[in-house]
C-alpha positions as CSV (number, residue, x, y, z in Angstrom):
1,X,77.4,103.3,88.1
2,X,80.6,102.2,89.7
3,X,81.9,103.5,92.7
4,X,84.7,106.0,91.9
5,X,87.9,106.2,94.2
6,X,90.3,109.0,94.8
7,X,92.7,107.5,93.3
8,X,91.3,107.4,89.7
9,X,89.7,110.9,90.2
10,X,93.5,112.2,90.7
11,X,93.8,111.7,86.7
12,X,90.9,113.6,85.6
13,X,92.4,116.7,88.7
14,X,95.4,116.4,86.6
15,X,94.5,116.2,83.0
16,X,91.8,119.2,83.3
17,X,94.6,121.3,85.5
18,X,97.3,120.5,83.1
19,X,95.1,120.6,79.7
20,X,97.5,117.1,77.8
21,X,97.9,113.6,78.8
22,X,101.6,114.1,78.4
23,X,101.6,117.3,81.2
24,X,99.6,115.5,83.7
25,X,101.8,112.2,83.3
26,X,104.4,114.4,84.6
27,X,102.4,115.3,87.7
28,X,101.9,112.5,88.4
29,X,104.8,110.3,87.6
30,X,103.2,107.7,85.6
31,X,103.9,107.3,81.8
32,X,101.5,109.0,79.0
33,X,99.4,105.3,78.4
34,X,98.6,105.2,81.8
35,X,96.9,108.4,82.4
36,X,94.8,107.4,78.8
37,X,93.8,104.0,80.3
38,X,92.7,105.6,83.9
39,X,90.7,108.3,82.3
40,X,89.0,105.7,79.8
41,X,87.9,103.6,82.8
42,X,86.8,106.3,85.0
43,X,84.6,107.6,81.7
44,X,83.1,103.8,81.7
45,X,82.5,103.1,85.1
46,X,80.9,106.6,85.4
47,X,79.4,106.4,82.1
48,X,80.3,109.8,81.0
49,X,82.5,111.2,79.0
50,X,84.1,113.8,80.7
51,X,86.7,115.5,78.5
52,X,86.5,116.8,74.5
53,X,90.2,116.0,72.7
54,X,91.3,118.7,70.6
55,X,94.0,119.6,69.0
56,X,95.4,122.1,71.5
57,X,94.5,119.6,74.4
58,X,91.7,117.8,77.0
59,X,89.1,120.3,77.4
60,X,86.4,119.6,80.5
61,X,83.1,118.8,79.0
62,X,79.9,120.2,81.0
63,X,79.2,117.0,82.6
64,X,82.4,117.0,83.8
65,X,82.9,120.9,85.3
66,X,80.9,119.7,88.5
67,X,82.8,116.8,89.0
68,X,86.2,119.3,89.1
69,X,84.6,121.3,92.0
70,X,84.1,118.3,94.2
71,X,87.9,116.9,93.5
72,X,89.0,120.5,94.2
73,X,87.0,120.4,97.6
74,X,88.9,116.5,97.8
75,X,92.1,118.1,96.9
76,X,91.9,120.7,99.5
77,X,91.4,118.0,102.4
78,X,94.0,116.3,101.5
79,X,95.9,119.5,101.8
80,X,94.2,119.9,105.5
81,X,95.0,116.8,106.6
82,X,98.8,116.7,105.6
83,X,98.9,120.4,107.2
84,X,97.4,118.6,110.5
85,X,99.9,115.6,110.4
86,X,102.6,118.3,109.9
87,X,101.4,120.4,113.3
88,X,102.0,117.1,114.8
89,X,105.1,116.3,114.0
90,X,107.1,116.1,117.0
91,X,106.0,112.8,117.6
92,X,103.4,110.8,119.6
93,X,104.2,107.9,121.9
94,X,101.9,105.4,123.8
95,X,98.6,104.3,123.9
96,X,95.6,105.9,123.7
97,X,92.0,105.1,123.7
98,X,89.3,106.5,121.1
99,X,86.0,106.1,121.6
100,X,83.3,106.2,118.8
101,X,80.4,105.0,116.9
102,X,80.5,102.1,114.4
103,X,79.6,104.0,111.6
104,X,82.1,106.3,112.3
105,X,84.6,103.6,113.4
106,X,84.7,101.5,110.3
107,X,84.0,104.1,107.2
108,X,85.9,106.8,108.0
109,X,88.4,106.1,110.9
110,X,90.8,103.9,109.1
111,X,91.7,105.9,106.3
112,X,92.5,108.6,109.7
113,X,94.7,106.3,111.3
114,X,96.6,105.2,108.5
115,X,97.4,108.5,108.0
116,X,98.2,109.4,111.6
117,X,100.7,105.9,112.0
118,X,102.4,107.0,109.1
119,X,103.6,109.8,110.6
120,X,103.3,108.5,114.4
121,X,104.3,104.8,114.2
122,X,105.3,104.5,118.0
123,X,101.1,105.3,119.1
124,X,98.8,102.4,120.1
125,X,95.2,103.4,119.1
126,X,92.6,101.2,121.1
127,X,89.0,101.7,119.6
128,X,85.9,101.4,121.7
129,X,82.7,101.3,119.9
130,X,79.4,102.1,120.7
131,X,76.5,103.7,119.3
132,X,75.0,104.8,122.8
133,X,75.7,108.8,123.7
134,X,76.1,107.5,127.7
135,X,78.8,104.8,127.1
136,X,80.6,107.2,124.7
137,X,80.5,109.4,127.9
138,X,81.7,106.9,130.4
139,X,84.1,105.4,128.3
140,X,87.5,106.4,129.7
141,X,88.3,107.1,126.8
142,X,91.2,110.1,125.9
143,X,89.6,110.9,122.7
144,X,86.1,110.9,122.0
145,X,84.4,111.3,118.3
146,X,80.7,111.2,118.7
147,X,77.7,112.9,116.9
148,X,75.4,115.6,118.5
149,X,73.7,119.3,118.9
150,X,76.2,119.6,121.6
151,X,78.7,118.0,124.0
152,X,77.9,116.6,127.5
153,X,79.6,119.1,130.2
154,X,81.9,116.9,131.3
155,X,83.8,116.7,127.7
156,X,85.6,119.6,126.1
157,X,86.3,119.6,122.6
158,X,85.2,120.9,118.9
159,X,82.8,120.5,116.7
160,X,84.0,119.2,113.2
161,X,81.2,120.1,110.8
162,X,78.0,118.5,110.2
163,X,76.4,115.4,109.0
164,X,73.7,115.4,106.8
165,X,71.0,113.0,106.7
166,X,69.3,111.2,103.5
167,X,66.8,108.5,103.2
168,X,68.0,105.6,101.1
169,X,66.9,102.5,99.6
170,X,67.6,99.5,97.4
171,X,67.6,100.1,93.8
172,X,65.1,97.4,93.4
173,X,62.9,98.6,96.4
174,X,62.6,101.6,95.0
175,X,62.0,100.5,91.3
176,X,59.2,98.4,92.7
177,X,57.6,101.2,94.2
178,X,58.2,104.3,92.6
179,X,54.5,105.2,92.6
180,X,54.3,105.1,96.5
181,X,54.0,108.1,98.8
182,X,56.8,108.7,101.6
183,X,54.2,107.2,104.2
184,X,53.3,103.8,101.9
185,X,56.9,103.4,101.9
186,X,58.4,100.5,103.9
187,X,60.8,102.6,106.5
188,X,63.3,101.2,108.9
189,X,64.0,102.6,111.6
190,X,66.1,103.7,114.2
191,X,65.3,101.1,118.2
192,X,63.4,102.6,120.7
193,X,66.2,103.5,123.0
194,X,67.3,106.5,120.4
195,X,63.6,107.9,120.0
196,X,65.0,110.9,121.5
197,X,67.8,111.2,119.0
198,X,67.7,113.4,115.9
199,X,67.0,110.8,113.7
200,X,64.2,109.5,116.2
201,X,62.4,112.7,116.3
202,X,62.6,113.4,112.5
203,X,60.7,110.0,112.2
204,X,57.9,110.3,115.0
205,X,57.2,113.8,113.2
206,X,57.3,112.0,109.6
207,X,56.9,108.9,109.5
208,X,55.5,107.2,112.3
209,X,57.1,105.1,114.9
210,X,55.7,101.5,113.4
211,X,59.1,99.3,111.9
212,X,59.0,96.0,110.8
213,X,62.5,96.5,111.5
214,X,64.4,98.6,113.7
215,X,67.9,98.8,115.2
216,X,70.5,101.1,117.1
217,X,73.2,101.0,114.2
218,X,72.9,103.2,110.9
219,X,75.3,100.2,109.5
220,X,72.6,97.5,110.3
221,X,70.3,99.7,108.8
222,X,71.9,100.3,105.8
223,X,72.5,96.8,105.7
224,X,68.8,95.9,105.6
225,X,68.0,98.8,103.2
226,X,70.3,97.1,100.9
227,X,68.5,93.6,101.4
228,X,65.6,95.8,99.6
229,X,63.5,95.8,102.9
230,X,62.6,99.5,103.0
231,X,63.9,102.7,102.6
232,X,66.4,104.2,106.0
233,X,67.4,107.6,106.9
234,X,71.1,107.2,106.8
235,X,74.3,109.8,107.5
236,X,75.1,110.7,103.9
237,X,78.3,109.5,104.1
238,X,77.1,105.4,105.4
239,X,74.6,105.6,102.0
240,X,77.0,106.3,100.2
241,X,79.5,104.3,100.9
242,X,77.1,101.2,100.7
243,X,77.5,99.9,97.6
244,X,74.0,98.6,96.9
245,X,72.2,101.3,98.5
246,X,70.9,104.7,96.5
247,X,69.7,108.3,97.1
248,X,65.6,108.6,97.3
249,X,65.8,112.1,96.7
250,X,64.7,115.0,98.5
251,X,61.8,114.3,100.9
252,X,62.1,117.9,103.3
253,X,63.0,118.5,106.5
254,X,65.4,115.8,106.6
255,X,67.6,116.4,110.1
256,X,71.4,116.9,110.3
257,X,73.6,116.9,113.4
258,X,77.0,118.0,114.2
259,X,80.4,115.8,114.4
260,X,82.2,116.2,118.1
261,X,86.1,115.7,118.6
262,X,86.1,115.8,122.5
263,X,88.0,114.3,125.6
264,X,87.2,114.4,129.2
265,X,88.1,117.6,130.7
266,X,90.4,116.1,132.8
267,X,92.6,115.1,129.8
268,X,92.9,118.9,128.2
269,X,96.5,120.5,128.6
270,X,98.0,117.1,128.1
271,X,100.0,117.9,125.0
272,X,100.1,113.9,123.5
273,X,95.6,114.3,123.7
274,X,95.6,118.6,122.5
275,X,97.8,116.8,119.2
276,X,95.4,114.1,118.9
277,X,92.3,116.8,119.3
278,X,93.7,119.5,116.5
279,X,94.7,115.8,114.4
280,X,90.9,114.2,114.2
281,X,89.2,117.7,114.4
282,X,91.1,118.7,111.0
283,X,90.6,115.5,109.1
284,X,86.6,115.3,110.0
285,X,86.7,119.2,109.2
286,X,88.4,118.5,105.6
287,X,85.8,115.8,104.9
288,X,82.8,117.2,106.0
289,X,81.9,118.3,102.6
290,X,82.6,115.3,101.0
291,X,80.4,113.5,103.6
292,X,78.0,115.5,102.8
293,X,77.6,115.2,99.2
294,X,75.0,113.3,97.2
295,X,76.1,111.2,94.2
């Protein structure tokens, strides 16, 4: 199955909330044969056919009514975020640092500050990347968007929501050994430096701590999962937005951590950082759900 985008799941919102190609063409602004072509190719990429044509109209199928709830929860957000964008409004000027995590840094940030320019085009966003809780600490960096139970005293901030973890593998890894147990799985795993971590602990307890590979990035892990070299426990959201990688299912007691928007306390009461804070907190907040859903 092909990897839908929001922008073709904005024809099946419309269609099921209108109930006729011609309504939802409307909504949207696009002529009737368009809407028709988008649904068709979301139903083959997806492989199911989400509507029934009647007479009176496009009715939701069953194997569709699921997929409504999760673009409602997407519509929402996108709601939130505009909302957020609109609280900051007055306009945002200079340069700022923001420190983070790759995974973080190249899934989810971009789509964030293309928002945030569009409204701000006069801010300078320098990104600082590191997957190491210290140098996210010491980074001198105004704005801070790091995972954890909790924040370091000497950052002040809010917690986003949560990030669910979920081991993942190759489709062909895991074809190849469907009949293993979780322990005859190949895992990979996260370098010694982060034993401590969440993910760390959640493998020492289940596990073991023997890789034949092993690395401090979630991206380089997913990377090797989908080379087919064993299965990783991944953020849901970095699985899922790997294009060769796949779910393994359910094993139990898989960890989850929370999602920090933070800056230095030294930095709060500084209007330009508070609209930056409230910006980021409310767009990791609105996708948190999303993030956290397995496809």
């Amino acid at each position: 199955m092909h990897r839908i985008r929001w922008d073709d799941l904005q024809y099946v919102h419309a269609v099921a909330d209108q109930g006729s190609l011609s309504a939802a063409s409307r909504v949207l602004g696009v002529n009737h044969a368009t809407v028709l072509r988008r649904i068709a190719l979301l139903e083959a990429a997806s492989e199911v056919k989400l509507f029934d044509r009647r007479n009176d109209g496009y009715r939701l199928r069953p194997e569709g009514r699921a997929l409504l709830a999760s673009l409602k929860l997407m519509d929402h957000a996108s709601a939130r975020i505009r909302r957020s964008l609109t609280s900051t409004s007055k306009g945002i000027e200079g340069t700022f640092r923001l420190a983070t995590t790759d995974a973080i840094a190249c899934l989810l940030l971009p789509g964030y500050l293309a928002a945030l320019r569009e409204v701000h085009p006069n801010i300078n966003i320098e990104i600082a990347v590191s997957n190491d809780p210290i140098d996210l600490s010491l980074s001198g960096a105004e704005i801070l968007i790091r995972p954890g139970t909790e924040l370091p005293p000497e950052l002040s901030g809010a917690k986003a929501g949560s990030v669910e973890f979920r081991a993942f593998g190759a489709s062909g890894y895991l074809e190849r050994n469907r009949d293993l147990t979780i322990s005859e799985h190949k895992w990979l795993g996260v370098a010694p430096d982060f034993a401590k971590s969440t993910v760390g602990e959640w493998q020492l307890s289940s596990v073991g701590t023997r890789f034949e590979f092993s690395a401090d990035s979630f991206l380089m892990l997913a990377a090797l999962a989908a080379q087919g070299l064993g299965l990783a426990l991944l953020p849901a959201f970095v699985g899922q937005k790997t294009d060769q990688l796949v779910p393994f299912g359910t094993i139990g007691g898989e960890p989850e951590t929370g999602i920090w928007v933070a800056t230095h306390k030294d930095f709060r009461q500084q209007p330009n950082i508070e609209a930056l804070l409230g910006f980021f907190t409310s767009a990791l907040a609105a996708d948190t759900k999303q993030l956290n859903v397995i496809t």
